[in-house]
GUTIMI-96930 format. One record per residue (C-alpha): residue number from 1; residue in one letter; x, y, z. Coordinates in steps of 0.5 Angstrom, whole numbers, plus 2048, in hexadecimal, padded with zeros to 3 digits. Layout:
N
nr,rest,px,py,pz
NUM,a,X,Y,Z $
...
***
This chain:
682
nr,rest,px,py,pz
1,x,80E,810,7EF $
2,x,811,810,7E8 $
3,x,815,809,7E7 $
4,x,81B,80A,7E3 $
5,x,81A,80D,7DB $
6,x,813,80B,7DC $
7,x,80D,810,7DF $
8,x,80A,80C,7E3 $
9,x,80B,804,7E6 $
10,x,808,7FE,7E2 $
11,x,801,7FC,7E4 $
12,x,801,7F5,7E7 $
13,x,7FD,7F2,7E1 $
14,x,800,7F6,7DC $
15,x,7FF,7F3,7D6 $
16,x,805,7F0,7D3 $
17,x,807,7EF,7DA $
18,x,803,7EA,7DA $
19,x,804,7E7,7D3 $
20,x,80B,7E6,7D4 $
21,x,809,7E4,7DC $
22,x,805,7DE,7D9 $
23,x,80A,7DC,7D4 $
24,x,80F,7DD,7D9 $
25,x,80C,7D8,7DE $
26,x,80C,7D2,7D9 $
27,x,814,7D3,7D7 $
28,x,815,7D3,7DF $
29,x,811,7CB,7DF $
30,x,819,7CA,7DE $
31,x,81B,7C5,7E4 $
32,x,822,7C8,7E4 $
33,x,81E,7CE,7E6 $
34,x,818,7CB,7E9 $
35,x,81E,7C8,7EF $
36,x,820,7D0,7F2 $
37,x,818,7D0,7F5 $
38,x,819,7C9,7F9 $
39,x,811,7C9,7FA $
40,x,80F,7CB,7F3 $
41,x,814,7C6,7F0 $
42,x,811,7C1,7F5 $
43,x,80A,7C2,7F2 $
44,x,80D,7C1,7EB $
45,x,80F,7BC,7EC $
46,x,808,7B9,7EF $
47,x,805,7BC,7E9 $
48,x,80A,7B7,7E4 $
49,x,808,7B1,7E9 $
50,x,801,7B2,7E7 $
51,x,801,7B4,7E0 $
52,x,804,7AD,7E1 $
53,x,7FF,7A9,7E4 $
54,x,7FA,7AC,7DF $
55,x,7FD,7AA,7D9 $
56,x,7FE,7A4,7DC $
57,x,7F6,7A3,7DE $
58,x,7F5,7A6,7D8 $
59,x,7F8,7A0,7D4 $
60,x,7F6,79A,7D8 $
61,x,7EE,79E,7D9 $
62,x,7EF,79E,7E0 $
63,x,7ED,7A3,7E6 $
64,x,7E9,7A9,7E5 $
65,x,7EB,7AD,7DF $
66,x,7E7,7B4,7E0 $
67,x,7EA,7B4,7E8 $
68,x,7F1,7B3,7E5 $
69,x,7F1,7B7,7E0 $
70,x,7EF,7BD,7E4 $
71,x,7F3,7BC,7EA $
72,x,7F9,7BB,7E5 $
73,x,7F8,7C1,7E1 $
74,x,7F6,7C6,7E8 $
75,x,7FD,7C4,7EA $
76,x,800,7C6,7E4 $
77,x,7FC,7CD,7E5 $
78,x,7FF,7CE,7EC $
79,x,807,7CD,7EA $
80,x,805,7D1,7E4 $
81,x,801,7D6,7E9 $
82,x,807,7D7,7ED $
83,x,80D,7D8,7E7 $
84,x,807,7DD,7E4 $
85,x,808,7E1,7EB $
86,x,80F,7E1,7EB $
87,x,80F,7E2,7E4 $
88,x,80B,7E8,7E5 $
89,x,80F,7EB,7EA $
90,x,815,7EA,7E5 $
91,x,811,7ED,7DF $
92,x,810,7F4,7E1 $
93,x,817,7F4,7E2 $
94,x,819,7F2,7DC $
95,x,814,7F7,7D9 $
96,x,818,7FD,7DC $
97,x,81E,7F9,7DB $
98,x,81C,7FA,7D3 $
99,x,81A,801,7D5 $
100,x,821,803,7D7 $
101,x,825,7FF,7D1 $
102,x,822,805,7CC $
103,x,826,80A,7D0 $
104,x,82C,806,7CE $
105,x,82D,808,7C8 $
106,x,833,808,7C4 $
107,x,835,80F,7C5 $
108,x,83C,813,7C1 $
109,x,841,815,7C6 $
110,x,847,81B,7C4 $
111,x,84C,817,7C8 $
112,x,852,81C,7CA $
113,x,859,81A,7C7 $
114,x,860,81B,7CD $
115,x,861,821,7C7 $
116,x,85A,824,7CA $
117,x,857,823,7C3 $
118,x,851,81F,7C3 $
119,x,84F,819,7BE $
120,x,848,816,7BD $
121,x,847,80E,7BF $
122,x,840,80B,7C1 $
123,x,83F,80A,7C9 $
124,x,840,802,7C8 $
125,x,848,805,7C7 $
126,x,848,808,7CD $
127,x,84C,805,7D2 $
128,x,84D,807,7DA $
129,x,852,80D,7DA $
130,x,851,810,7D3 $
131,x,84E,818,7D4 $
132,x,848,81A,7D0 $
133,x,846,821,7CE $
134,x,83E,822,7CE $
135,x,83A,828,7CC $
136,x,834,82A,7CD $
137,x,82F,826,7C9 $
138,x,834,820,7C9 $
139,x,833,81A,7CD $
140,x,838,817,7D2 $
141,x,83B,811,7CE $
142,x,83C,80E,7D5 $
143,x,83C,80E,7DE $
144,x,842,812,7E0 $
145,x,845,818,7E4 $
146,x,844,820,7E2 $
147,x,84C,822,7E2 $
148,x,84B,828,7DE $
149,x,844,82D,7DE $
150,x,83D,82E,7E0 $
151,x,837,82C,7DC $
152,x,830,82B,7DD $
153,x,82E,824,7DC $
154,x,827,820,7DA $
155,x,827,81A,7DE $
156,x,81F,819,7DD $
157,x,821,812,7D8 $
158,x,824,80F,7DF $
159,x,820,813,7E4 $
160,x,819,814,7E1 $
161,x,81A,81B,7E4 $
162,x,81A,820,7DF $
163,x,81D,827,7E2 $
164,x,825,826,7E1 $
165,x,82A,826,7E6 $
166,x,831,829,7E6 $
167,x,838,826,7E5 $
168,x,83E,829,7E7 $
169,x,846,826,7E9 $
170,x,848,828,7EF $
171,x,843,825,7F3 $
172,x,83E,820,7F5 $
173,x,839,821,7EF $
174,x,83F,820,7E9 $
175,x,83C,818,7E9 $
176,x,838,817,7E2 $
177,x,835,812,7DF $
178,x,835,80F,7D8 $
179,x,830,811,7D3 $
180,x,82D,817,7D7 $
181,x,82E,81D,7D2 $
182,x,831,824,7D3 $
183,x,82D,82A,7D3 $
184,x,832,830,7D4 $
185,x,839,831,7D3 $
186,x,83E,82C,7D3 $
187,x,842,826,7D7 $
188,x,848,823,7D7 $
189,x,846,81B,7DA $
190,x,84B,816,7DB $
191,x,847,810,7DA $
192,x,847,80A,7E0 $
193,x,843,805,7DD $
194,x,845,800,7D8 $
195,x,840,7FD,7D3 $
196,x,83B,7F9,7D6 $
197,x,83D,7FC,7DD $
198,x,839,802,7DD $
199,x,835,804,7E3 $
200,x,82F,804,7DD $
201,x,831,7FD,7DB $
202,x,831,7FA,7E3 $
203,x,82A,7FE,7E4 $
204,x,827,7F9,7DE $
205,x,82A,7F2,7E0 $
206,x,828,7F5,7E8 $
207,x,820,7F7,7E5 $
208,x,820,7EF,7E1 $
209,x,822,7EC,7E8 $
210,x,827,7E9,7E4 $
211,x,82B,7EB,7EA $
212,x,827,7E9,7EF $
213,x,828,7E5,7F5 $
214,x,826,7E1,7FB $
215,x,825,7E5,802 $
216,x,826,7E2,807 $
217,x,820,7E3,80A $
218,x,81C,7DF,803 $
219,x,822,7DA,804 $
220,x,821,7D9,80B $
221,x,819,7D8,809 $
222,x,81B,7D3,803 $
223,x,81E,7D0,808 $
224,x,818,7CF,80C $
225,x,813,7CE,807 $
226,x,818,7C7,804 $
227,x,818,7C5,80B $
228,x,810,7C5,80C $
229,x,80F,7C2,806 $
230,x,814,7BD,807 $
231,x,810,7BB,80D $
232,x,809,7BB,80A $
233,x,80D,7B7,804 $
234,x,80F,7B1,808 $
235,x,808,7B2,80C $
236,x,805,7B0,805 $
237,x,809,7AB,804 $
238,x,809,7A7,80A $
239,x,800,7A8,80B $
240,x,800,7A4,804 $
241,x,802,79E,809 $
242,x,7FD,79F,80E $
243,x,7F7,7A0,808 $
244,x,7F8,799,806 $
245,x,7F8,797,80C $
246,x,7F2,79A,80E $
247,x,7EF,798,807 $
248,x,7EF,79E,804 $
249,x,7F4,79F,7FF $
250,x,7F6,7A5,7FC $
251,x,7F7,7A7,7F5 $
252,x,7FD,7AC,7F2 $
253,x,7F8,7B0,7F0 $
254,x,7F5,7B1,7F8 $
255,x,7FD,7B0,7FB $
256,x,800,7B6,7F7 $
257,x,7F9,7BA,7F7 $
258,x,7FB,7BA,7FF $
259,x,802,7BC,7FE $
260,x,801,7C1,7FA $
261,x,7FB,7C4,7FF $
262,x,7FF,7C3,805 $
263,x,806,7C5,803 $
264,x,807,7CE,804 $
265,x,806,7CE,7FC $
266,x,803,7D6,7FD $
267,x,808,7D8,800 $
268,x,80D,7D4,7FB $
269,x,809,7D6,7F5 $
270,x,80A,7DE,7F8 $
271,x,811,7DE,7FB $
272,x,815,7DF,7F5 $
273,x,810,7E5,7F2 $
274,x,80F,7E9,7F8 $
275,x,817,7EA,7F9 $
276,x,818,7EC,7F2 $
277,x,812,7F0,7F2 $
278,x,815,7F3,7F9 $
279,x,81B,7F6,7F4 $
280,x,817,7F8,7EF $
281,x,813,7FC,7F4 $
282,x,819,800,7F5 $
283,x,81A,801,7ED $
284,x,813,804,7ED $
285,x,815,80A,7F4 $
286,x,81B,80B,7EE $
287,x,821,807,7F3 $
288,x,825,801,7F0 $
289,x,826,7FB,7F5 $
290,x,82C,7F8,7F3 $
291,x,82A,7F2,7F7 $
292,x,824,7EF,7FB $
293,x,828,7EF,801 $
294,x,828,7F6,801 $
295,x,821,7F7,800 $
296,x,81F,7F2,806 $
297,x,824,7F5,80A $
298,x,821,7FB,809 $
299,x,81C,7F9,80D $
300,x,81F,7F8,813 $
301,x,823,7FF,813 $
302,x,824,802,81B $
303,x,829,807,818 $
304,x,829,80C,814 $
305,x,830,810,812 $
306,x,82F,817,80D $
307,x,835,81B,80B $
308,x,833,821,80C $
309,x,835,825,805 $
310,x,831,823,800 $
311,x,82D,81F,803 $
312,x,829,822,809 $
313,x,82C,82A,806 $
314,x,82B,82B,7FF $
315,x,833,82A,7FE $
316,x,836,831,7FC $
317,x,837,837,802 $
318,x,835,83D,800 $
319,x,838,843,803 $
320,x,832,848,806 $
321,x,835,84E,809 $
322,x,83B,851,80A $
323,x,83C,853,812 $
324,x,842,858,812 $
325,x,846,859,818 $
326,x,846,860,81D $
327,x,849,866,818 $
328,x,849,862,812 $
329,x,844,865,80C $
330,x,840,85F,80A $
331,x,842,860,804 $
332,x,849,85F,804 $
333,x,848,859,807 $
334,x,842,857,801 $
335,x,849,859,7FC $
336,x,84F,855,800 $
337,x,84A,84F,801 $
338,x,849,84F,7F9 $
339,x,850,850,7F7 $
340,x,851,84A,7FB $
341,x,84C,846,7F7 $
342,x,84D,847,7F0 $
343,x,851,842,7F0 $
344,x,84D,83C,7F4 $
345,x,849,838,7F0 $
346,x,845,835,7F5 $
347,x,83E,837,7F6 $
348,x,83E,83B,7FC $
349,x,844,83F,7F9 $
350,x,840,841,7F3 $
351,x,839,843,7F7 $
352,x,83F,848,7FC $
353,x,840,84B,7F4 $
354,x,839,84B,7F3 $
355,x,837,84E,7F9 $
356,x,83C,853,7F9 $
357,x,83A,855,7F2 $
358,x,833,855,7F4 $
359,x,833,859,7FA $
360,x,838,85D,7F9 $
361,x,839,85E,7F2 $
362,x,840,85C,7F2 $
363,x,842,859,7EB $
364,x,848,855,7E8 $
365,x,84E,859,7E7 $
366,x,854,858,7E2 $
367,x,85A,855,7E6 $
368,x,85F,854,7E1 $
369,x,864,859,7E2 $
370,x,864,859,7E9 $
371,x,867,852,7E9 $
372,x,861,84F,7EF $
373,x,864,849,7F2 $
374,x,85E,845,7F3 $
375,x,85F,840,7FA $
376,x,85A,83A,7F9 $
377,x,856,837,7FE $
378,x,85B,830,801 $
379,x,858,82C,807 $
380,x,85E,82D,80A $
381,x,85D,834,80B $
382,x,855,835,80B $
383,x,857,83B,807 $
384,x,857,83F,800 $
385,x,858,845,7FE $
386,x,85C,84A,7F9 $
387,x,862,84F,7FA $
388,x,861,854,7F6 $
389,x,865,85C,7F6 $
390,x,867,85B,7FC $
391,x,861,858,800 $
392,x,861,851,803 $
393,x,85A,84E,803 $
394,x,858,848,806 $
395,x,851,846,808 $
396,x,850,83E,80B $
397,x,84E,83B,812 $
398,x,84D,83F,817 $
399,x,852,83B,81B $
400,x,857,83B,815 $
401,x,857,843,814 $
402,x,858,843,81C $
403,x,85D,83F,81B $
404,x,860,843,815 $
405,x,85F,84A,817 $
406,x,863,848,81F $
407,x,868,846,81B $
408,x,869,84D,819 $
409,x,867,850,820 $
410,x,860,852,81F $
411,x,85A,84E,822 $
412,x,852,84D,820 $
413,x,84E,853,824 $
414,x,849,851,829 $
415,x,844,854,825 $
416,x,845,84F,81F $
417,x,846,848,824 $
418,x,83F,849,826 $
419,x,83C,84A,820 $
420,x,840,845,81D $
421,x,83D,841,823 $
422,x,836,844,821 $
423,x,836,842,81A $
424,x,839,83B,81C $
425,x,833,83A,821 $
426,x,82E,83B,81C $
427,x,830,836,817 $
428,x,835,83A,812 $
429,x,83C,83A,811 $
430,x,840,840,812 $
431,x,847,841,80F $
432,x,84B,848,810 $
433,x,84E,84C,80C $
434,x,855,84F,80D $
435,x,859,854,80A $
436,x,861,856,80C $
437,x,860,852,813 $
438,x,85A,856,815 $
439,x,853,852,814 $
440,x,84E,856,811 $
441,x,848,853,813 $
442,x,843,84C,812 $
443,x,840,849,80B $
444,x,83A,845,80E $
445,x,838,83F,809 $
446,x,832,83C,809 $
447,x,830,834,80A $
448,x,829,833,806 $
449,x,826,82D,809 $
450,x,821,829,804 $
451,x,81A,82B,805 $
452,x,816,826,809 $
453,x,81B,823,80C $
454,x,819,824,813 $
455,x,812,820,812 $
456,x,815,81A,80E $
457,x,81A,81A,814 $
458,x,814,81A,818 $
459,x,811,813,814 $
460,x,818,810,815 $
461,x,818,811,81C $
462,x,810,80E,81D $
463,x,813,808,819 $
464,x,819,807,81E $
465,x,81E,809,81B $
466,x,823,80E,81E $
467,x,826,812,819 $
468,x,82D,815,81A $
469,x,831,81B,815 $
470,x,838,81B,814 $
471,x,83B,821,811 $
472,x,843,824,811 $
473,x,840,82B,814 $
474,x,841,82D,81B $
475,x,83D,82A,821 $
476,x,839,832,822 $
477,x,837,831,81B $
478,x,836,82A,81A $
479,x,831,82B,820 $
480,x,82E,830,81D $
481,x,82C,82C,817 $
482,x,82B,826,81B $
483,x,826,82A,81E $
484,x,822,82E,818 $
485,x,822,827,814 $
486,x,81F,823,81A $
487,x,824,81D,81A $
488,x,825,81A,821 $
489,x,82D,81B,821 $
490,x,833,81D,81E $
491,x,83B,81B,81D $
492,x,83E,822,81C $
493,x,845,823,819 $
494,x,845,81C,816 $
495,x,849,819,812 $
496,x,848,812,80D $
497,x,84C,80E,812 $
498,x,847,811,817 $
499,x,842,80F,814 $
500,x,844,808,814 $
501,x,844,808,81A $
502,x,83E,80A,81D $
503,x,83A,805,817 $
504,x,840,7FF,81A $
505,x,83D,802,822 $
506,x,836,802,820 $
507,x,836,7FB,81C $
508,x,83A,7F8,823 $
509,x,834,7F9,826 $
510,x,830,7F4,822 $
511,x,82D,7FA,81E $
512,x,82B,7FB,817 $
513,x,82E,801,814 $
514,x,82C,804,80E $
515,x,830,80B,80B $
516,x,82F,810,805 $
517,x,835,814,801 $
518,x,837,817,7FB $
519,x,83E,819,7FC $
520,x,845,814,7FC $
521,x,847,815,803 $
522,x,840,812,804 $
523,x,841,80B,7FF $
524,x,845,807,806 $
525,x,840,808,80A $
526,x,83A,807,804 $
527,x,83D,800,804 $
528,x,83E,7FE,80B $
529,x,836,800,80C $
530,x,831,7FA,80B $
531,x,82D,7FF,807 $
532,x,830,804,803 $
533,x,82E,809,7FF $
534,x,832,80D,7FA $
535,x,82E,813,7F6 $
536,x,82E,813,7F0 $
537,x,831,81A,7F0 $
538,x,837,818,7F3 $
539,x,83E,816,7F1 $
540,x,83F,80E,7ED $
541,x,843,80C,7F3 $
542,x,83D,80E,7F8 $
543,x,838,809,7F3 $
544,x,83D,804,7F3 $
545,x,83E,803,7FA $
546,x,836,804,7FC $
547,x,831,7FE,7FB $
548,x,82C,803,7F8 $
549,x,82C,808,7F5 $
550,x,826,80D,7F4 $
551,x,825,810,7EE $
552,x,821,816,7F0 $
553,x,826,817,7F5 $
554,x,823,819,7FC $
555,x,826,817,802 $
556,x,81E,816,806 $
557,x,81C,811,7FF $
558,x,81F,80C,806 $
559,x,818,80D,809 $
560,x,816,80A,802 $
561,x,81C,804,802 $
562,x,81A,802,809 $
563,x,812,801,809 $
564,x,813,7FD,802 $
565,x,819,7F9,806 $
566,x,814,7F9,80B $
567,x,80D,7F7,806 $
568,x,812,7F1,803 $
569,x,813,7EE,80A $
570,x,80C,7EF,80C $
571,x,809,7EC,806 $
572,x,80D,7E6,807 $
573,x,80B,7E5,80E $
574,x,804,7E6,80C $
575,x,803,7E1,806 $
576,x,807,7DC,80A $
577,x,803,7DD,811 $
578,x,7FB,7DD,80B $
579,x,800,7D6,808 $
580,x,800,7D2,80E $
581,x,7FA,7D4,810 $
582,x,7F7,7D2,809 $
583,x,7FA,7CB,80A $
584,x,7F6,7C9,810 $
585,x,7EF,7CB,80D $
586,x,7F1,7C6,806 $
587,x,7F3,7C1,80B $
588,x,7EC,7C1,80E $
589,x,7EA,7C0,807 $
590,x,7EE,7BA,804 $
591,x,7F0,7B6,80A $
592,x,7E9,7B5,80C $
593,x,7E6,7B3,804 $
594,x,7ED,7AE,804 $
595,x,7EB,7A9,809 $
596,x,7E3,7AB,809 $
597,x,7E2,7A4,804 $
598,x,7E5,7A0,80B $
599,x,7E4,7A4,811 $
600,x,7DE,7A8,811 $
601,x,7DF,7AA,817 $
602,x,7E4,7B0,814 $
603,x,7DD,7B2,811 $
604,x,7DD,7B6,818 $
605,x,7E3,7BB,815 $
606,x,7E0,7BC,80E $
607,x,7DE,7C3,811 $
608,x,7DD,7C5,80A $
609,x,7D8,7C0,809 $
610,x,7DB,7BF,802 $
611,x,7D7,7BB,7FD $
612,x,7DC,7B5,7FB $
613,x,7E2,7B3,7FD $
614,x,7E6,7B4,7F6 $
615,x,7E2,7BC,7F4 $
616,x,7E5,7BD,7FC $
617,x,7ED,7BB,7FA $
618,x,7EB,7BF,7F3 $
619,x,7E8,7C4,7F7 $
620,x,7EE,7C6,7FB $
621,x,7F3,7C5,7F4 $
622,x,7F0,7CA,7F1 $
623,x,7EF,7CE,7F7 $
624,x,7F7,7CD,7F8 $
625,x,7F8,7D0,7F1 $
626,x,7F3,7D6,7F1 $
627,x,7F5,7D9,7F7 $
628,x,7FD,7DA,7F5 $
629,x,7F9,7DD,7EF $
630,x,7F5,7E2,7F3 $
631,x,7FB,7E4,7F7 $
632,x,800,7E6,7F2 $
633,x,7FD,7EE,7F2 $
634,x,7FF,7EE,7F9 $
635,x,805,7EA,7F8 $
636,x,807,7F0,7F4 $
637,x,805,7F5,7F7 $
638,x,806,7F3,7FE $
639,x,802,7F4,804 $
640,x,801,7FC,807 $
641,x,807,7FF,80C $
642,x,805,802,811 $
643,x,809,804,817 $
644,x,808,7FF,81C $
645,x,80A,7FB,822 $
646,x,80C,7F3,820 $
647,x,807,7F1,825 $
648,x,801,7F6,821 $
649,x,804,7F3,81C $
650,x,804,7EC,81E $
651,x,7FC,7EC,820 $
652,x,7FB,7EF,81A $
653,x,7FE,7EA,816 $
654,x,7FB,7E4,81A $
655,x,7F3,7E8,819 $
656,x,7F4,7EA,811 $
657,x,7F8,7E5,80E $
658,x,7F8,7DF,814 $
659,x,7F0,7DF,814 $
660,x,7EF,7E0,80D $
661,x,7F4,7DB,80B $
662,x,7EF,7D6,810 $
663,x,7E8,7D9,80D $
664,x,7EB,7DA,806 $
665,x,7EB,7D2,805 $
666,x,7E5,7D0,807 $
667,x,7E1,7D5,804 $
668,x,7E5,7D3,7FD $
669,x,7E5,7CC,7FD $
670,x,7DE,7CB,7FF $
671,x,7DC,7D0,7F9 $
672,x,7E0,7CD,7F4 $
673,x,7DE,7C6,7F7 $
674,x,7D6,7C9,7F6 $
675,x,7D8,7CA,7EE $
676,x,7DB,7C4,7ED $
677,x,7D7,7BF,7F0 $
678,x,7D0,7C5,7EC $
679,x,7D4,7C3,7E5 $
680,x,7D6,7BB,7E8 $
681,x,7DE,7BD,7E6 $
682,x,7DF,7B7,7EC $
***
């Protein structure tokens, strides 16, 4: 999958993803940042403590200066360890982030006057509500709306996808995007967005992680984590007392080494990188998290709404057949329907033109002189139409025309309801067409549902997610497509407070609702939805309200979005389950070797059979500090998805990462403890 403006997403070790990594992680050392991870700081400030002690020791030629100094200098790489993983994290946004600024480029924009003449300003002039005019071969100088026009538009500089996409007013496809570039034909934009506030310039302080905050999944786990180590701190605190007391007194070096190992310090070192690296899983699948709360939310997803236009079909009707009525030429009908749609702009009154002229060779006449007066579509009369030497023409809802054509004492043939029931039963949408009071017959147009939609609901439906479509068509044919797309239900008839409705019931019942949508009447339901995602193909105020907003505009891209939610919380759960697993093996390294010298009885607990009680403790530090290390690939990364229960999940947990967090130490520390006592380090 491309990552926005890139090919493809940055390697892990990337180079200068590194470099800046490492210089990053020394900037960190500041307490003022350092304070944001209790565990960490906590580890800091032990490392100052004994940094200390050694200088002190050092003045007066006291303690043994080799196993101070290493200790010392092995608690300094596990901070440094821990801010690198965070600052890795970051970095490989803030290569995207920089990948983006160059499609930020100071651009002209032909700025219209009230007069309608145009002046030219740079887009840093432009401010929400000016209208621009943009030709093919010119850059959009900033976010807005169509008003006037269609054009075919390169959005590979946002997307990373080159094929171009059209942008038209009128409908849900009119939104634009700053710093794109026209390919044919020419717009009118009315700019939305001020200078610093366009959707390109919210993306890169998003990929930076400038914006980034807490979950409260991650502050509840830090909230945990202070709280063990405040335990384990006033535990070593306290054991002080009683080693004096039993003749075995300890030195800073051994006491904040005991700390150090016992308190969660992998998890602590890694919380931080595997939230942000969540988010920028998202980037790299080409969806822009506005949040990491969304991101993890998104793991916990039951529910799943999709307007139906433009997200499950491909969003433009297409008229297929014309279905005359009995006694009725099919070609008069073919004629009346395209009269009644040379004046509608929409795309299903442009495919009735089309496929008059194609099938029947009707082409577009010269109506000047006979004076047509052309009847616009209204959502009142669900009609349109054009009165023209004496002949009324109207096509609309079949309900409508019923309605007008009672009016004029005519009704709708039997014939024609069945097949209007037929056509709505199978996924179209009739319309009649009616001329003087007396129906002519049936235009069926022709919902396209998105290839592969019924295998990705069927994905969906294996991860525990019900997906229901929500759509403004009639019940016959929303089921129609609800049963050829393969979602589980449908809201037919539907409208935005409709939609609230239903996410506002689905929420009542303590489920997690995720929803999809394009158009403006789908931004109060986008906003009330715990995960939100607007497509980039649809209007500003769809993106606004959204908490997501995907690039490649593709409403299963859900699938996606919820595995990277789910991978987030199970990476997290699995490196806190190896953390504290982790914990018990260093205890059994260092506690034995403190008080080994008074009680040789504790000898029994030195199952590692650790050569001397100073390379064990140094042992286990160094161990303590590699492994956050070794873990940073999986912290970025994150632990494989696949869709099972909680309890498979669980075992699976307790197996891999609970017992390799037990074996792991041992087998650590006793090969580091074997190399340092072969080169007499301690």
């Amino acid at each position: 999958m491309n990552t926005p403006g890139q090919a493809k997403a940055k390697p892990v070790g990337d180079k200068k993803i590194v470099l800046r990594a490492i210089g990053d992680s020394v900037s960190k050392l500041d307490p003022r940042t350092m304070v944001k991870n209790p565990v960490m700081f906590v580890v800091e400030v032990g490392s100052a403590l004994t940094t200390l002690q050694l200088v002190r020791d050092t003045l007066h030629h006291v303690g043994r200066f080799a196993f101070g100094l290493q200790i010392t200098a092995w608690l300094w790489f596990t901070v440094l360890f821990a801010n690198f993983a965070e600052a890795m994290a970051e970095g490989r946004g803030k290569a995207q982030a920089d990948t983006l600024r160059k499609a930020r480029a100071e651009t002209q924009a032909h700025r219209l006057r009230s007069d309608g003449s145009a002046e030219v300003v740079p887009s840093s002039k432009l401010r929400s509500g000016d209208v621009v005019r943009v030709k093919a071969g010119e850059f959009i100088p900033g976010d807005g709306e169509v008003i006037e026009g269609v054009a075919s538009v390169d959005e590979s500089a946002i997307t990373g996808e080159s094929a171009p996409v059209i942008r038209e007013s009128g409908g849900d496809r009119s939104a634009v995007t700053g710093g794109t570039r026209v390919l044919s034909d020419e717009i009118k934009v009315k700019i939305t967005s001020n200078p610093g506030e366009t959707f390109l310039d919210r993306m890169i302080r998003l990929v930076e992680g400038a914006s980034r905050q807490r979950t409260p999944n991650e502050i509840a786990l830090n909230i945990l984590l202070a709280g063990l180590t405040i335990i384990f701190l006033l535990a070593v605190v306290t054991l002080q007392p009683y080693a004096i007391y039993s003749g075995a007194p300890q030195n800073i070096f051994v006491l904040v080494s005991l700390l150090v190992c016992l308190i969660p310090t992998t998890i602590g070192g890694l919380l931080s990188a595997i939230g942000i690296a969540g988010m920028d899983r998202m980037i790299q699948r080409n969806v822009i998290a506005m949040s990491g709360r969304a991101v993890e939310a998104s793991g916990d997803v039951d529910v799943l709404l999709l307007d139906k236009t433009g997200t499950i079909t491909l969003g433009n009707r297409e008229a297929t057949m014309f279905l005359p009525c009995p006694n009725v030429d099919e070609t008069d009908l073919a004629n009346a329907a395209q009269l009644a749609s040379l004046a509608d702009e929409t795309p299903e009154g442009r495919s009735i033109v089309v496929l008059a002229k194609e099938k029947y060779g009707l082409r577009g006449r010269d109506f000047a002189q006979h004076n047509p007066v052309f009847i616009p579509f209204s959502a009142q009369t669900r009609m349109s139409g054009v009165d023209l030497d004496g002949r009324q023409i109207r096509k609309g809802a079949p309900d409508a025309i019923a309605k007008y054509i009672a009016e004029r004492g005519q009704q709708v043939p039997k014939e024609t309801q069945q097949c209007v029931a037929d056509i709505s039963n199978g996924g179209g949408t009739p319309l009649l067409v009616a001329e003087n009071g007396r129906v002519l017959g049936v235009i069926a147009l022709t919902d396209i549902v998105k290839g592969g939609m019924l295998e990705r609901f069927n994905h969906l439906r294996a991860m525990g997610i019900r997906t229901m479509m929500i759509t403004g068509d009639n019940p016959l044919t929303a089921a129609a497509i609800a049963r050829q797309a393969g979602v589980d239900d449908f809201l037919a008839e539907a409208r935005p407070e409709d939609k609230m409705a239903l996410i506002k019931r689905e929420q009542a019942k303590g489920k997690l609702v995720a929803m999809t949508g394009d158009g403006t009447n789908d931004a109060p339901a986008l906003a009330q939805a715990d995960v939100g995602v607007a497509m980039n193909t649809g209007t500003q105020a769809a993106k606004e309200a959204g908490n997501m907003v995907d690039l490649d505009s593709n409403p299963t891209k859900l699938i996606e979005i919820v595995e990277i939610g789910k991978q987030l919380l199970i990476t997290r759960g699995a490196l806190t389950t190896f953390s504290v697993a982790n914990d018990v093996a260093k205890y059994f390294a260092i506690i034995p070797a403190m008080f080994a010298g008074a009680f040789p009885q504790l000898n029994v607990l030195n199952l590692m059979r650790l050569a001397t009680p100073q390379s064990a403790i140094l042992s286990a530090v160094i161990f303590n500090a590699l492994i956050i290390i070794a873990l940073i690939p999986l912290a970025l990364r994150g632990v494989t998805y696949r869709p099972v229960g909680a309890a498979a999940l669980l075992r699976r947990n307790l197996f891999i990462y609970g017992l390799g967090g037990v074996i792991a130490p041992f087998v650590g520390i006793k090969l580091i403890d074997m190399l340092i006592s072969y080169l007499h380090f301690a």
